[in-house]
N, C-alpha and C positions, 0 to 999 in steps of 0.2 A: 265452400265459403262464398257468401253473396258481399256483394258491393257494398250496401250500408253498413256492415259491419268491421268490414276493411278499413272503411273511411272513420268509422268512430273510434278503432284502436289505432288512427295513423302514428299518433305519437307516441304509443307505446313501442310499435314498430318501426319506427322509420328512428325517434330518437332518443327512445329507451329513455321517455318518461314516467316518472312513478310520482308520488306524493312524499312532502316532508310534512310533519306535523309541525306549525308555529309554536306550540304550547309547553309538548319535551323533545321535539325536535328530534324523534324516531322516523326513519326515512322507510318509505316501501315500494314493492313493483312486484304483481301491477297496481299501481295506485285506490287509494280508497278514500271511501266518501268519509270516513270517520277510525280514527286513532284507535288501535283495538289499545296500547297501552296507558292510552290518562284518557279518554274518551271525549276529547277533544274532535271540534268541528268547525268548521270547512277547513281541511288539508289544503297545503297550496300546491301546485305541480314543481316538480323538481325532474331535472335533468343528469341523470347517472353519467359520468365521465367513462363507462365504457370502459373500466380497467378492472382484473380483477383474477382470480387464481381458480384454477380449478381444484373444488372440492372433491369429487366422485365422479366417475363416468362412467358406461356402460360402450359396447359397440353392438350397432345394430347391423346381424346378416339377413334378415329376413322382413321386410315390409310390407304394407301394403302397396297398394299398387301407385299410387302417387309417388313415393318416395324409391321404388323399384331402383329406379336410373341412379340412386344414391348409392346402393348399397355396394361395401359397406360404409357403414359412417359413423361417426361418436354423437352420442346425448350425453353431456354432462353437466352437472349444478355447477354452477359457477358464483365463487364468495364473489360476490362487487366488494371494491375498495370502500363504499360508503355503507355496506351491511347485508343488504338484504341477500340470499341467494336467489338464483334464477334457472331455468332451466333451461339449455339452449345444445345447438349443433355446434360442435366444434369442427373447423372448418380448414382449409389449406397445410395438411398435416396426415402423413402415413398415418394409419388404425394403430399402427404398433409403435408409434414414437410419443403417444399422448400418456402424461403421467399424472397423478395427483400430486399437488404442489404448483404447476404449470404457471405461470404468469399468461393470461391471454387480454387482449382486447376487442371491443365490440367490432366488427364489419358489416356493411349492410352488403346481402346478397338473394340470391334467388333462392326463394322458396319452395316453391313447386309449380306445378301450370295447371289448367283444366285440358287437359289433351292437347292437339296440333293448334289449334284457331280461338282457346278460351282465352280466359286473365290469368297472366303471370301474375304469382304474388312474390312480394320481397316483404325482406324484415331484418332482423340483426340476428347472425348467429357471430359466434367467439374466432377468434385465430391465433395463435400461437404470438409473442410479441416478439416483433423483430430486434435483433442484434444490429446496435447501429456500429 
């Protein structure tokens, strides 16, 4: 992944913004330039609150080599409270304790690296929601 591209998704990554349409007011992520439902245009940015349940998961034993030092690890779509689903790493939670139904919330954490000396990348993956 190069830099300009980091930098143009920062707010999908960093604050898990998507688009709401002004017109019917259908929300998405990752955001788009135009309403696929009334075809409505310009979308305005909207910011997901990070809450939301896990639909489906999978666990990953085998990756490539970026993600090696992960395994294993959960990919699961995750419903947002506001609609869209998303796809993301479930994150601070055994392989075997992650269920469907799960209540989780966003966290920002480390993504992966380019070796010893490249760019860390971060971005939001899920975590189990805490018991107060």
């Amino acid at each position: 992944m190069r830099i300009p591209i980091t930098w143009r998704l920062k707010n999908q990554r960093y604050k898990l913004e998507g688009s709401v349409c002004p017109q019917c007011g259908e929300k998405y992520f990752p955001p788009r330039d135009v309403c696929p439902a009334c075809k409505a245009h310009p979308l305005q940015p909207y910011r997901f609150n990070g809450n939301g349940t896990i639909y489906s998961f999978t666990v990953i034993y085998q990756a490539t080599p970026r993600f090696e030092p992960y395994v294993p690890y959960v990919v699961a779509l995750v419903k947002l409270e506001e609609g869209p689903m998303i796809t993301a790493q479930i994150t601070d939670i055994d392989v075997d304790s992650v269920s469907i139904g799960m209540p989780v919330e966003m966290v920002f954490r480390k993504i992966s690296e380019q070796g010893e000396r490249g760019l860390i990348y971060y971005g939001y993956k899920f975590r189990p929601v805490l018991e107060d």
